[in-house]
N, C-alpha and C positions, 0 to 999 in steps of 0.2 A: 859552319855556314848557316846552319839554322837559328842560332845566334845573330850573326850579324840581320838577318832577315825580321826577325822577334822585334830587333831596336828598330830596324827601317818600317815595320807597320805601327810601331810604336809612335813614332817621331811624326809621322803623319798624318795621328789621329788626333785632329784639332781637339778634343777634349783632355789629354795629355795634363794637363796642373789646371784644368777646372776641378780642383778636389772639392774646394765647398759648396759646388753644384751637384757634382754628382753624387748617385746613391752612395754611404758607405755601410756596409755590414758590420753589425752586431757580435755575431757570432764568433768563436774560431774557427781557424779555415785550413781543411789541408790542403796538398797539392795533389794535384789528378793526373797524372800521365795520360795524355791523349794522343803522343803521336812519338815515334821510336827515337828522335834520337832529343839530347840532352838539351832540356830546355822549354821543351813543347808540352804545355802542363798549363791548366788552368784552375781555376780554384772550386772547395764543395766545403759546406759546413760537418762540423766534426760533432755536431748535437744530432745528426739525421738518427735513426735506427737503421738497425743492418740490413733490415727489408727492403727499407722504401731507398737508403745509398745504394744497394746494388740497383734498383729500379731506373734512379736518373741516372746510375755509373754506366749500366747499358743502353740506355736511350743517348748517353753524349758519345761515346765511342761509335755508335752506330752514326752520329752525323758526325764525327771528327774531320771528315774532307772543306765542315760550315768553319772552319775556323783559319784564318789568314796570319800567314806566320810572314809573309813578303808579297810584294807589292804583286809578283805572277801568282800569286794564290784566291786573285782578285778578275774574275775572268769579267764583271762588268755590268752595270744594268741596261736594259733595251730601252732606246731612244721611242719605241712603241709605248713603254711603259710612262712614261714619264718626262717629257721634255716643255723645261719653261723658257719663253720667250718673254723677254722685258717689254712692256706696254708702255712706252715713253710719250709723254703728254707732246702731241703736234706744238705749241707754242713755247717747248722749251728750248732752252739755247745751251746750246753745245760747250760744255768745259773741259778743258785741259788744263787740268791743276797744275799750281806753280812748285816747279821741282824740289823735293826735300835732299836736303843736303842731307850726306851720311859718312860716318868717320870709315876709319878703313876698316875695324871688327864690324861691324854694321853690314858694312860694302860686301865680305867676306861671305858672312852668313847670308844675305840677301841671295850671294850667286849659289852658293853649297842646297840655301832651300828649292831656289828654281829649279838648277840639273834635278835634285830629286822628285819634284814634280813632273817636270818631264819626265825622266825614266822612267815614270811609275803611270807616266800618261793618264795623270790628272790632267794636265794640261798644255796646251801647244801655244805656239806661236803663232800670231795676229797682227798683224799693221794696223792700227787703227790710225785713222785720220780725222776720226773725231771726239769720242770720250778719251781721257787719257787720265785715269788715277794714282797716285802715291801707291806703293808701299810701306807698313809700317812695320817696324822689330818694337814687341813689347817683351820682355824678359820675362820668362816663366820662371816657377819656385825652383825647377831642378836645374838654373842653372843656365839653360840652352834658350835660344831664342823662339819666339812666337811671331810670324808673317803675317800680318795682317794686309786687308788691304782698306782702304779711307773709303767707301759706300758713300759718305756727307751727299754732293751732288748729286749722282746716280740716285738716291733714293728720293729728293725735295723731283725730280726729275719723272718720277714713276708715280701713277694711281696711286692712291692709300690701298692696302694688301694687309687681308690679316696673316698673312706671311711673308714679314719684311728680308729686307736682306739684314747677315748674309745666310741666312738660315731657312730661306725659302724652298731649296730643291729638297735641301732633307724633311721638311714640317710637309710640304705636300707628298713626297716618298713614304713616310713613314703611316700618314694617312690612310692614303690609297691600297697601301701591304697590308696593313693591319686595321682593316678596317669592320671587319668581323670579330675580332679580339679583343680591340679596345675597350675597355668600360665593362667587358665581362670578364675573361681570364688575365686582361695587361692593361697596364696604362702605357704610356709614351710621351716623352719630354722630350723633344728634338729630335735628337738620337737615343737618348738612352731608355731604355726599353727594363719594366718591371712584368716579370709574370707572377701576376698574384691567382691561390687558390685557395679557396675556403675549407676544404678537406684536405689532408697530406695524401691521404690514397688517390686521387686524382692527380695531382700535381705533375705526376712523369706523364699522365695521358693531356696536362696541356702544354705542358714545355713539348712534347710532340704533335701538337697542332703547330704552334709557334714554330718549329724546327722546319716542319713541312713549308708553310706560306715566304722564311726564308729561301730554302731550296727551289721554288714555285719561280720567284723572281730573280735568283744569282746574288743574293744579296751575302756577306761574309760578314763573319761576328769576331771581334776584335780578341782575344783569350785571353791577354792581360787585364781585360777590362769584365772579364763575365765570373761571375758569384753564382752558386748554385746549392740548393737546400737552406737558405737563411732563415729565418725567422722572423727579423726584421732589421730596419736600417736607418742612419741618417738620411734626409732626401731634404733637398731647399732649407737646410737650418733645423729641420722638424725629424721627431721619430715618427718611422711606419712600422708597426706593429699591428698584431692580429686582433687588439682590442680598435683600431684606426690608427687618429695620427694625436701626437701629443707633443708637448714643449720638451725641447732637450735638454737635460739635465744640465750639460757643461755649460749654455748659456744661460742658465738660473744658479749656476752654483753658487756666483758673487749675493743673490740673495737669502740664499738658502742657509750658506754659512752666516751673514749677517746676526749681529746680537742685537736684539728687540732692547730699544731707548727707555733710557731709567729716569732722563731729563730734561727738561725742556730745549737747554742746547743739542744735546744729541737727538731731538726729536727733530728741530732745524736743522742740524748737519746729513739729518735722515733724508730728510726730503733735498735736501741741494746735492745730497749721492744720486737720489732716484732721477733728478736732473738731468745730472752728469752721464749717468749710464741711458736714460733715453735721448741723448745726442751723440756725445765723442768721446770716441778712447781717448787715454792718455796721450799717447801720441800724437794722434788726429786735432789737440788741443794747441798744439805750438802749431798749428799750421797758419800759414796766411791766411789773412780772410778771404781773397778770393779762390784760395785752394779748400776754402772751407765751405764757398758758395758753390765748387766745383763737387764734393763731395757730395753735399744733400742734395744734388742734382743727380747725379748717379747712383744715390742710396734710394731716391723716389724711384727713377728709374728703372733698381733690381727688382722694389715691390712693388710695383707697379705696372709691370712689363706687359701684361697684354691690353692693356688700357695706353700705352705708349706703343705698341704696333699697332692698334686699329684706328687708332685715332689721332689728328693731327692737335698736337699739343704746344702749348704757348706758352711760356714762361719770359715773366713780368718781373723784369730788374730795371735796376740805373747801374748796376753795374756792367766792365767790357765782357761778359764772359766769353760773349761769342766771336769777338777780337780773339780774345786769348786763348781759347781752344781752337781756332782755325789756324794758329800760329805756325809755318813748318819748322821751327827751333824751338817746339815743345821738348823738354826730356823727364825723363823718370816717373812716379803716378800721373800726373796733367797727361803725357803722352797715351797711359793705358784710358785715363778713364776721357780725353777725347776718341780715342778708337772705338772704344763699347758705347759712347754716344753717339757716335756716328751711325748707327742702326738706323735710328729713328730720327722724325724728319719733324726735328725741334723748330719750332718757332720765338726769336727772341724778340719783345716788345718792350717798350719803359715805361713805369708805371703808368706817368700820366696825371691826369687830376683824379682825386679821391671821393667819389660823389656816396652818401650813405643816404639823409634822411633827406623827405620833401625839402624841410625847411632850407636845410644845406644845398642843396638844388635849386630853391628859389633867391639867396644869398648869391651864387654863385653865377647864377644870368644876369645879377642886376650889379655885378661889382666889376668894375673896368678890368681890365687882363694886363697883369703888368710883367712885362719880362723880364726874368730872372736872371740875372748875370751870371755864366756859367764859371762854378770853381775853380782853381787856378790850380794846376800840377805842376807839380814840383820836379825839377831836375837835375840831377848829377853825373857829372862825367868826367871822366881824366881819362889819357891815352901817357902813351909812353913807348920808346922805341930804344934797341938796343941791336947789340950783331945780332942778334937769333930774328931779328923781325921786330916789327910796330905789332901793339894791341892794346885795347881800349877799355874801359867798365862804365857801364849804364847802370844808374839807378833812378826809376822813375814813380816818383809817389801821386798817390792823386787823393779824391776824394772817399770818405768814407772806409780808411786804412787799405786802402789798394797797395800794394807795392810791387813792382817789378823789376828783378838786377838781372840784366844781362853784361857778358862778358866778351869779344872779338879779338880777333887775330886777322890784321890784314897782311890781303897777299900781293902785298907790294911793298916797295921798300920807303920809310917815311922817315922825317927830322921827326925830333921829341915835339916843337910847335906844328906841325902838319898832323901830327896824330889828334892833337891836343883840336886842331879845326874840323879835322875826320869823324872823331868821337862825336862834337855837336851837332853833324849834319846827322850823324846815325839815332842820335837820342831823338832829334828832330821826327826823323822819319818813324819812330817808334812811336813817341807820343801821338804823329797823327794818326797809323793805324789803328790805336785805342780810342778815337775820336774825342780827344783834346783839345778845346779851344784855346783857354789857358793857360800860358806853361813859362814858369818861373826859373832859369836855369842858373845852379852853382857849377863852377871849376875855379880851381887851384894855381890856373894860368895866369900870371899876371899881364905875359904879353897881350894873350886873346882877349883877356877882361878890360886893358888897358886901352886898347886899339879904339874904344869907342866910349863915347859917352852916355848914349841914348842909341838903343837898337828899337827900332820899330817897321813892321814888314808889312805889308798890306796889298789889296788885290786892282788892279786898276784898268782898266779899260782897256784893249788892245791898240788902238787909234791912239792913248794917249804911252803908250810904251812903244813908237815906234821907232823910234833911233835905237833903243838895245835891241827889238825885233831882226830889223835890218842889218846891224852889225852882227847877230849869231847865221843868218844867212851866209852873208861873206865869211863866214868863218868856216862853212860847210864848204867854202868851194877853194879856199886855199890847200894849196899841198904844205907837208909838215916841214915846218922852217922857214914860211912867208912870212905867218901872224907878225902884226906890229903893233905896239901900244901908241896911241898919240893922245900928249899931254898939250 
């Protein structure tokens, strides 16, 4: 039983596979018995001396009740202590995001996360009748799913806060607890919590300061997640050690093994490495360009993070990205790293004109403004239908190597030439979401291709569209099996 209980406080602890966020220790680690039956054990460095390990051995068994092994071992913090209420700007308008479609494991794990949220009375149920957001599954490392939920308009929605969502109740909690401790025995990243001491003989008299101020507020400390007597540790990419912080070795290794250039070509292949490793991995190298524009927007993002919560940030493309991350048929990276953008309450702009010197400034007032004819996207699509169902494939290229494939299964029953007409209205509709003027479209149909000579579509005045106006009226008022065509 205490088992199953160990994985349910696990499971719930949103920081669960942020490993390369979190601290990790240096040291070796034994295991600590902290509570009788099999299981309930937390971790202690095996470098301590025998003095100072009996010292923290007794200061954590004496709070062994601060450790939450299941969701009843979580009695709860006081709504006196800490309660935020969302400050939503009077002139914002009310969204109810457009529902994401979700496969049936998706569908699954969405219900299995709620029930345990409710059980564990995180959270309850609410009618709203006016915000209404997604949820998102982003796969974590071990396997099991991550709920997230889409923040995007909720936060363009709220004051700027140098505690954005969704990390606002713990950045203010963690505060307010430890706000005597901070910057002198602990520091504090969210949630995760360092207690640093400059002496080892002090150390057990501040992890019992710390112990107390949790006990103070009902606050519970996760035991798969707490390290005790370390020395030091990975933290953000960086070693903490008792000299400070320093560069970590495994991401210097690639130069450290490095052999120093004997030739001029190797002193060029030198520098087009140090390139390569200050942009993209191997991998990250076959990516799309705009899964690559997506990247350095989330790599700014990570180091940059509290200059993207305090401040309201602009980023300047002519590319869709903002199309394409708000897409609800995002899957796989694009999905995670729209969720972790969504924090923050980006603003997308296009470049625009490029103004640098006077002169270029005075050039540019006095030269007529000629507009630019906007590039022309490229489109492909074929559908196909068989017993099992109609389904379709998009691929939409555009400018500046954009590309996007999508793939459909419709859920109705279609001719091979109805798919083949289905596919282009859906290509259609995708290119305008990416805001496409021009769009060049291939298929393979020779009926569809055939049927016309010249397609051209355009937008015309309602007074002069008013015979098809009026016939889709009449159409709204016949019962199924009037309509008539008249030739």
């Amino acid at each position: 039983m205490a088992h199953t209980g160990h994985e349910e406080i696990t499971d719930l602890d949103p920081r669960s596979d942020a490993q390369d966020e979190r601290p990790s220790p240096v040291d070796e680690l034994d295991d600590l018995q902290i509570r009788k039956l099999l299981g309930q054990t937390t971790k202690i460095s095996k470098r301590l001396t025998q003095e100072l390990r009996q010292q923290l051995e007794a200061e954590i068994l004496k709070n062994a009740d601060l450790f939450a092994w299941s969701s009843a071992d979580m009695p709860g913090i006081s709504a006196d202590l800490i309660c935020h209420k969302l400050a939503i700007h009077k002139e914002a308008k009310l969204v109810a995001q457009r529902k994401r479609k979700v496969g049936g494991e998706r569908r699954e794990a969405i219900v299995a996360e709620t029930q345990k949220l409710l059980k564990a009375s995180f959270i309850r149920e609410v009618r709203y009748t006016t915000w209404l957001a997604n949820v998102v599954l982003v796969k974590k490392i071990s396997g099991k799913w991550r709920m997230c939920v889409d923040y995007t308009d909720l936060n363009k929605a709220c004051p700027k806060d140098s505690y954005p969502l969704p990390s606002i109740d713990r950045l203010r909690l963690m505060d307010k607890v430890f706000h005597q401790q901070i910057g002198r025995n602990m520091e504090v990243y969210v949630d995760d919590m360092v207690v640093k001491t400059t002496s080892a003989i002090d150390h057990a008299t501040d992890l019992a300061e710390v112990f107390a101020q949790v006990r103070k507020h009902n606050m519970r400390l996760n035991p798969e997640k707490c390290v005790f007597g370390v020395q030091g540790g990975k933290f953000l990419g960086f070693m903490i050690i008792s000299r400070g912080i320093e560069a970590n070795p495994e991401k210097c290794k690639a130069i450290i093994q490095m052999q120093s250039p004997q030739t001029v070509k190797e002193v060029q292949r030198l520098a087009g490495r140090l390139v390569s490793l200050s942009l993209l991995q191997d991998a990250e190298r076959r990516y799309q360009m705009i899964e690559k524009l997506a990247l350095a927007l989330v790599t700014a993002a990570r180091r940059l993070r509290p200059y993207f919560q305090s401040h309201q940030v602009v980023v300047k493309t002519d590319y869709p990205i903002k199309q394409i991350l708000r897409k609800p048929e995002l899957v796989g990276r694009m999905i995670a790293w729209s969720v972790e953008l969504s924090e923050f309450g980006i603003q997308y702009e296009g470049h625009g004109p490029l103004k640098a010197q006077c002169l270029a400034d005075f050039v540019a007032e006095l030269t007529p403004i000629v507009t630019e004819e906007p590039q022309a996207w490229t489109l492909h699509v074929d559908g196909s239908s068989n017993s099992k169902g109609g389904g379709a494939g998009i691929i939409l290229e555009g400018p500046n190597q954009v590309a996007l494939e999508q793939s459909l299964k419709f859920g109705f029953k279609v001719t091979n030439n109805q798919a083949e007409y289905e596919v282009l209205l859906a290509g259609l509709r995708l290119a305008r979401d990416l805001g496409a003027r021009r769009v060049n479209c291939n298929s393979d149909s020779k009926l569809m291709i055939s049927a016309f000579d010249e397609f051209t579509i355009k937008h015309v005045p309602r007074e002069q569209n008013a015979r098809a106006d009026l016939l889709s009226k009449l159409a709204n008022t016949k019962r199924p099996g009037q309509h008539r065509t008249i030739i």
